[in-house]
TITI-46486 format. One line per field, with one value per atom (N, C-alpha, C): z, x, y; residue in three letters; residue number from 1; atom name. Coordinates in steps of 0.001 Angstrom, whole numbers, plus 500000, padded with zeros to 6 digits. Each point is the difference from the previous one (the first is absolute). Example, Ala and Ser with C-alpha at 12.3 -4.5 7.8 and 13.67 -1.06 7.14 Angstrom:
! TITI-46486
c3 = 507800; 500000; 500000; 499280; 500060; 500730
c1 = 513190; 499110; 500900; 499650; 500820; 499230
c2 = 494310; 501190; 501200; 501050; 501190; 501090
rest = ala; ala; ala; ser; ser; ser
nr = 1; 1; 1; 2; 2; 2
atom = N; CA; C; N; CA; C
***
This chain:
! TITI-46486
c3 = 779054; 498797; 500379; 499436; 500247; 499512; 500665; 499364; 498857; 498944; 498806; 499848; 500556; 500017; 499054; 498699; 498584; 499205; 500734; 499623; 501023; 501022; 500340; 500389; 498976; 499943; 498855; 498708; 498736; 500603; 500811; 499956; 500713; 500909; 500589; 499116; 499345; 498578; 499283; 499442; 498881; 500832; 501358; 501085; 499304; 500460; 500444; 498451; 499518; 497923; 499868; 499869; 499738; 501105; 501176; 500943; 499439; 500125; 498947; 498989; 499105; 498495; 500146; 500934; 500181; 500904; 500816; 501227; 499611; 500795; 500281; 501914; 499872; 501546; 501151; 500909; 500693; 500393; 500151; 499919; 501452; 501374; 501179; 500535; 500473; 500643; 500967; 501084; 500592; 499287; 500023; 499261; 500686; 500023; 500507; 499554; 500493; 499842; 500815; 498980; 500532; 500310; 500784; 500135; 500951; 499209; 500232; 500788; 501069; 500875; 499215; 499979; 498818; 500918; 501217; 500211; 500859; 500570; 500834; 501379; 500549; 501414; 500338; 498927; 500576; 500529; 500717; 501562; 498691; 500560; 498713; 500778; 501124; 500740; 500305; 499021; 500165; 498685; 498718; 498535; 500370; 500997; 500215; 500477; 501219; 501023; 498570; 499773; 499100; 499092; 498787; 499320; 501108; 500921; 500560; 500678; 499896; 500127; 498980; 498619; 498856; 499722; 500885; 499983; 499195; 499653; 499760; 501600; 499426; 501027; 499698; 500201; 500182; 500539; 498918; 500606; 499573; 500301; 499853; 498950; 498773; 499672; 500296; 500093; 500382; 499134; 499946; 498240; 500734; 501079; 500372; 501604; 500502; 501327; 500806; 499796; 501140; 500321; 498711; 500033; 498571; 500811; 498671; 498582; 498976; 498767; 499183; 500436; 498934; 501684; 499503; 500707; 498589; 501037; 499153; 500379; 499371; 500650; 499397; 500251; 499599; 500118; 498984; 499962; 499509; 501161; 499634; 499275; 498599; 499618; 499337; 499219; 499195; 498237; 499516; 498269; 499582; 499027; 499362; 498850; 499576; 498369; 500589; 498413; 499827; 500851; 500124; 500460; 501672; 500328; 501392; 500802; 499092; 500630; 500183; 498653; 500207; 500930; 500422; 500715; 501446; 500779; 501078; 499927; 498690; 500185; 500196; 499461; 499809; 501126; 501243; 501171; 500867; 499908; 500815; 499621; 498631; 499526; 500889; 499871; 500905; 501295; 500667; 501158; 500159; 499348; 499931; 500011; 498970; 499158; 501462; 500644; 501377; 501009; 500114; 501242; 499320; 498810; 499358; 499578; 499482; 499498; 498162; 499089; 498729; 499508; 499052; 499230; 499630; 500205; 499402; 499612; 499180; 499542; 500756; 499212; 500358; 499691; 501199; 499280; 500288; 499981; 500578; 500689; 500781; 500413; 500249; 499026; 499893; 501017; 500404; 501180; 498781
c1 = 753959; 499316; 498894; 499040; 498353; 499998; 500394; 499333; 499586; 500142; 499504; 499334; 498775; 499293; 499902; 499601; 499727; 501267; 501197; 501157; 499926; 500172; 499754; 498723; 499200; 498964; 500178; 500875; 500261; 500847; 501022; 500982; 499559; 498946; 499745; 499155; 498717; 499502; 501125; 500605; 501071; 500786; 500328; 501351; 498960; 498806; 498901; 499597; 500253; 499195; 501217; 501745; 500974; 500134; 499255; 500524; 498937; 498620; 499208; 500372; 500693; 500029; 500774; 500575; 501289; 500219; 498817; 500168; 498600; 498976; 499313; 499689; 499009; 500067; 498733; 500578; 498649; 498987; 499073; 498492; 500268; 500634; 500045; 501174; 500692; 501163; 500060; 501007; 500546; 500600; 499352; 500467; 501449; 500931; 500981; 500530; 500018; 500277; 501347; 500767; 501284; 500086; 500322; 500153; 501550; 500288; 501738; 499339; 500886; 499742; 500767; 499456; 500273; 500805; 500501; 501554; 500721; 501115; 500192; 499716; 500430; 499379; 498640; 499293; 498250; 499533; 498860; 499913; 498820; 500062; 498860; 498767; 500262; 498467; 498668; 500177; 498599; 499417; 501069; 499263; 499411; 501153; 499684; 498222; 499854; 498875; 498780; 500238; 498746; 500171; 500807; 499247; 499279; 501136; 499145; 497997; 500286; 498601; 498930; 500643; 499363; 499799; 500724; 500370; 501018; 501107; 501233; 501155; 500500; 501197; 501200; 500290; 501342; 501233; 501559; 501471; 500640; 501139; 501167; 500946; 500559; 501203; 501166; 500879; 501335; 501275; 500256; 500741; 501254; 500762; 501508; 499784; 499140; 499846; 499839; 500615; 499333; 499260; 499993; 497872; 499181; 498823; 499633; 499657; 500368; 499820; 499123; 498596; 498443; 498865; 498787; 498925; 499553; 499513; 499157; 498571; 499099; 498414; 499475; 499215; 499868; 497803; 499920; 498326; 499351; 500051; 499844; 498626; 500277; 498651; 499188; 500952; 498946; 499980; 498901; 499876; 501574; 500083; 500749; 499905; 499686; 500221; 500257; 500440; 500331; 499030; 499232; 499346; 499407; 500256; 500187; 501205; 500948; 501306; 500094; 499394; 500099; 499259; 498813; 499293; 500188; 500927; 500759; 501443; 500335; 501394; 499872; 498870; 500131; 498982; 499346; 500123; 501026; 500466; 501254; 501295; 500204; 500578; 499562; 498577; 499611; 500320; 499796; 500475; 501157; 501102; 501559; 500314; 499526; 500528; 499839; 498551; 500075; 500646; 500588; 501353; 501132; 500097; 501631; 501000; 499006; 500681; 499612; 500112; 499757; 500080; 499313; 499688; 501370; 500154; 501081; 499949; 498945; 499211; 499216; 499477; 499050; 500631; 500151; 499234; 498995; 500808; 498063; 501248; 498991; 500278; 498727; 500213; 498590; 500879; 498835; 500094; 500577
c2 = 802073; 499580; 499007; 500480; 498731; 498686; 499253; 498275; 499698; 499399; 500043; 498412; 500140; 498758; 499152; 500905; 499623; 498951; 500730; 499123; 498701; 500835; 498264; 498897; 500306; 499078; 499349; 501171; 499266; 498816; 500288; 498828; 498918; 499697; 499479; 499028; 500615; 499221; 498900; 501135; 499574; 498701; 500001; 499117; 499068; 500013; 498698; 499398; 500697; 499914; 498388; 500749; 499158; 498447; 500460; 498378; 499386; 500732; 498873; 499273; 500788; 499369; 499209; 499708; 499058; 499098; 499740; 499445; 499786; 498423; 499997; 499915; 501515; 500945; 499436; 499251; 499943; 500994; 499738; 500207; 500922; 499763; 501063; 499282; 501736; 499596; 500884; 500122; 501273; 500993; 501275; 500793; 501089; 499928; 500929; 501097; 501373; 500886; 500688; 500908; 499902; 501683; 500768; 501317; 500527; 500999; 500612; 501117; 500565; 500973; 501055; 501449; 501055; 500516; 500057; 500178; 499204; 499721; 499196; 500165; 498836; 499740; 500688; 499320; 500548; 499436; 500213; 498868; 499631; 498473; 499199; 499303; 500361; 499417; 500943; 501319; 500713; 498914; 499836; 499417; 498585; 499480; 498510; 499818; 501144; 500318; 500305; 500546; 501059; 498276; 499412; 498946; 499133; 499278; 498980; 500370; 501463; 500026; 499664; 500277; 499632; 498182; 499776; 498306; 499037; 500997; 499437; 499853; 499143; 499391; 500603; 500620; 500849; 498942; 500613; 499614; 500479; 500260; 500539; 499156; 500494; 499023; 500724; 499210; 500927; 500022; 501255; 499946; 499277; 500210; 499808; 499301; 499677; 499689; 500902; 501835; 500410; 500704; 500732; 500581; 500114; 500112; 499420; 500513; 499635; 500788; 499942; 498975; 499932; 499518; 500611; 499657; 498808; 498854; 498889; 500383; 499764; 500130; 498872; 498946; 498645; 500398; 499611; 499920; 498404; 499179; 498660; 499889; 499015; 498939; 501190; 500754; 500705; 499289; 500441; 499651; 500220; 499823; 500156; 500544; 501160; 500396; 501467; 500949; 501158; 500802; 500436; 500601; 500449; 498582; 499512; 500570; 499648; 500455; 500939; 500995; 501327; 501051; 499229; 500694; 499969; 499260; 499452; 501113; 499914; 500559; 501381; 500847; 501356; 500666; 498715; 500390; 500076; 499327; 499505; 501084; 500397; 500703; 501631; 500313; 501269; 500185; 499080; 499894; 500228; 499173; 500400; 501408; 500578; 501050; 500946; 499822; 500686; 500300; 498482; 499797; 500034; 501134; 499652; 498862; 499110; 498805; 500340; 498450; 500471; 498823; 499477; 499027; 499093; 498811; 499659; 498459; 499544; 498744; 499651; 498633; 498727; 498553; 499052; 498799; 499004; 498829; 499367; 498890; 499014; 498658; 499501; 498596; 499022; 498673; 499971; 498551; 498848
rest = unk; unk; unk; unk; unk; unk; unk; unk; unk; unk; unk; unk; unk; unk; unk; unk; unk; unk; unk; unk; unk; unk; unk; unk; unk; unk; unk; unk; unk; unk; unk; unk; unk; unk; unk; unk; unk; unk; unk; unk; unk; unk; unk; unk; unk; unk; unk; unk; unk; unk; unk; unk; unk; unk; unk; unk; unk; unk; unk; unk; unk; unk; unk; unk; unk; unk; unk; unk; unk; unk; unk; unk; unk; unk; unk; unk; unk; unk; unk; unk; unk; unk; unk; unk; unk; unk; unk; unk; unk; unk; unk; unk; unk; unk; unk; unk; unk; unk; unk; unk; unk; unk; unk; unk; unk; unk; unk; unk; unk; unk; unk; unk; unk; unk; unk; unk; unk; unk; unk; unk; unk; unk; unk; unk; unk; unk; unk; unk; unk; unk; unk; unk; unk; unk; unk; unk; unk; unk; unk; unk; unk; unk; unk; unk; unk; unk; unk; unk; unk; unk; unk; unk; unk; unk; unk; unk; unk; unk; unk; unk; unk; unk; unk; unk; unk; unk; unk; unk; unk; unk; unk; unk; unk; unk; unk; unk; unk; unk; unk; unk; unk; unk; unk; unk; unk; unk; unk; unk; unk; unk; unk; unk; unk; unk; unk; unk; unk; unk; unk; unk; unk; unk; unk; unk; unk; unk; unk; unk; unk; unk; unk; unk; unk; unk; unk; unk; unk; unk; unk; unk; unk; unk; unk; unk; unk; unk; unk; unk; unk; unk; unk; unk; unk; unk; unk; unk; unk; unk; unk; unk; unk; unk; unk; unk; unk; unk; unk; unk; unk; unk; unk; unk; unk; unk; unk; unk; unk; unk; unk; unk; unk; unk; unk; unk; unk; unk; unk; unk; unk; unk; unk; unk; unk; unk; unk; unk; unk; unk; unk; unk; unk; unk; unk; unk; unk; unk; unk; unk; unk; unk; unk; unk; unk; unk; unk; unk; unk; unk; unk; unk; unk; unk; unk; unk; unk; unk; unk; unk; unk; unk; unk; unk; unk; unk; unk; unk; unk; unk; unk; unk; unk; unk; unk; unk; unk; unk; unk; unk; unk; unk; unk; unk; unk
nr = 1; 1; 1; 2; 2; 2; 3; 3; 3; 4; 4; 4; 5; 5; 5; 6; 6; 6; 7; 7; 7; 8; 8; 8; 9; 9; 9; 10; 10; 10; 11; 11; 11; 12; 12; 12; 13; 13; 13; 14; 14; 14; 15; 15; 15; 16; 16; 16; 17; 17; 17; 18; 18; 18; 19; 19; 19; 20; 20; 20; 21; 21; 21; 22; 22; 22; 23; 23; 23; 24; 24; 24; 25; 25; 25; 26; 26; 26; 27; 27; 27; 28; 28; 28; 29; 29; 29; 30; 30; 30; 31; 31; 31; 32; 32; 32; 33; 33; 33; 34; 34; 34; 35; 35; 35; 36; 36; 36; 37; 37; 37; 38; 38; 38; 39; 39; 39; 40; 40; 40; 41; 41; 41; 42; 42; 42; 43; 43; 43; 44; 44; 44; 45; 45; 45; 46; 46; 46; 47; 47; 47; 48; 48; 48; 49; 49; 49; 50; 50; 50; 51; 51; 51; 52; 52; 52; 53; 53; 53; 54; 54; 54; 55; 55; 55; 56; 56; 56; 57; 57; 57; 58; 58; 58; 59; 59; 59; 60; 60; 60; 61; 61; 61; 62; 62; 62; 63; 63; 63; 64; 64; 64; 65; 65; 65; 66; 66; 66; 67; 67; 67; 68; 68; 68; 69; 69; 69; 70; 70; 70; 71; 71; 71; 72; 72; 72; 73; 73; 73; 74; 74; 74; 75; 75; 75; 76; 76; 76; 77; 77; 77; 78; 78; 78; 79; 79; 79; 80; 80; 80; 81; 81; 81; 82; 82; 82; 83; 83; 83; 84; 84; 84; 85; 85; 85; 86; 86; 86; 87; 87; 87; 88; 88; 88; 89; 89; 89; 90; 90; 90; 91; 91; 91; 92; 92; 92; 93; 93; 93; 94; 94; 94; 95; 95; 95; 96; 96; 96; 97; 97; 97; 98; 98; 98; 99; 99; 99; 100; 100; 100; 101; 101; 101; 102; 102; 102; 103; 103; 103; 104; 104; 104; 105; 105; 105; 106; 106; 106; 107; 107; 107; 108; 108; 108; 109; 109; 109; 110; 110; 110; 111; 111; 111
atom = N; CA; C; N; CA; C; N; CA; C; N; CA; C; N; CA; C; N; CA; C; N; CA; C; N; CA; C; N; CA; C; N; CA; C; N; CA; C; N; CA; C; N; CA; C; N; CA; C; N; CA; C; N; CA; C; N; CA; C; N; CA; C; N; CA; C; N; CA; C; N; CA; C; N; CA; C; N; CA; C; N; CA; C; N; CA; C; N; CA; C; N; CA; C; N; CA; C; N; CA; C; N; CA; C; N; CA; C; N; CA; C; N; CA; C; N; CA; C; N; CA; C; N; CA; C; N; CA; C; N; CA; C; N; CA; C; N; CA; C; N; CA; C; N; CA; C; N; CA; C; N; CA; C; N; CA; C; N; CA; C; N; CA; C; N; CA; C; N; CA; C; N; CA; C; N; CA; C; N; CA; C; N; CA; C; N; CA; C; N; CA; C; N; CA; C; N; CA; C; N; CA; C; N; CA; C; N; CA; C; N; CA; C; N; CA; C; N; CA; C; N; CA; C; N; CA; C; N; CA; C; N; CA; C; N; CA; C; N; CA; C; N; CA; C; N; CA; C; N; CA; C; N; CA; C; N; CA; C; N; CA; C; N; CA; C; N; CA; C; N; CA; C; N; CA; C; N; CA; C; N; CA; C; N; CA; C; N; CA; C; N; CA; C; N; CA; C; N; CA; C; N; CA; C; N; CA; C; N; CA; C; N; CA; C; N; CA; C; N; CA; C; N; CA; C; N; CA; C; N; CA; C; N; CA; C; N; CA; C; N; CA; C; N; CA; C; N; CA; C; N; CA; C; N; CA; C; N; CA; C; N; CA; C; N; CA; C; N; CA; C; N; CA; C; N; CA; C; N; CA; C; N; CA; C; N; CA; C
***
């Protein structure tokens, strides 16, 4: 089944619409992106290789300690609003979808 961008750009809007209204959001943060490998034990250093070329920082989190169950991709000191995010995520998102991984949030960290 094909990626359904449209959905997740709505949710991505919509995530960013609600932390606004409720939070006052700094102005630029690190933006982080979270991606699940679409089956197990997928080797995760072609996705890691291919973002960090785009200029995210790639890591591993580890669901149980012994392998790992999310790629992080970290895009330091970008703007901060809806649009921004989205246009970061649904590269980063292409790329994935390439090396068999798949969207699985955003958030930020402000200094």
């Amino acid at each position: 089944m094909a990626h359904d961008y449209a959905q997740q750009k709505a949710e991505t809007l919509s995530a960013f619409s609600d932390l606004q209204a409720a939070n006052t959001l700094p102005d630029v943060a690190d933006l982080e992106l979270f991606f699940l490998p679409a089956k197990p034990a997928l080797d995760w250093q072609p996705l890691a290789n291919a973002l960090a070329d785009l200029g995210f920082a790639c890591e591993w989190i580890d669901a149980d300690g012994d392998d790992p169950a999310a790629l992080v991709a970290v895009m330091e000191d970008q703007p901060l609003s809806a649009s921004s995010i989205w246009m970061i995520e649904e590269l980063a998102t292409r790329v994935a979808i390439e090396k068999g991984f798949t969207p699985d949030g955003w958030g930020f960290a402000a200094d």
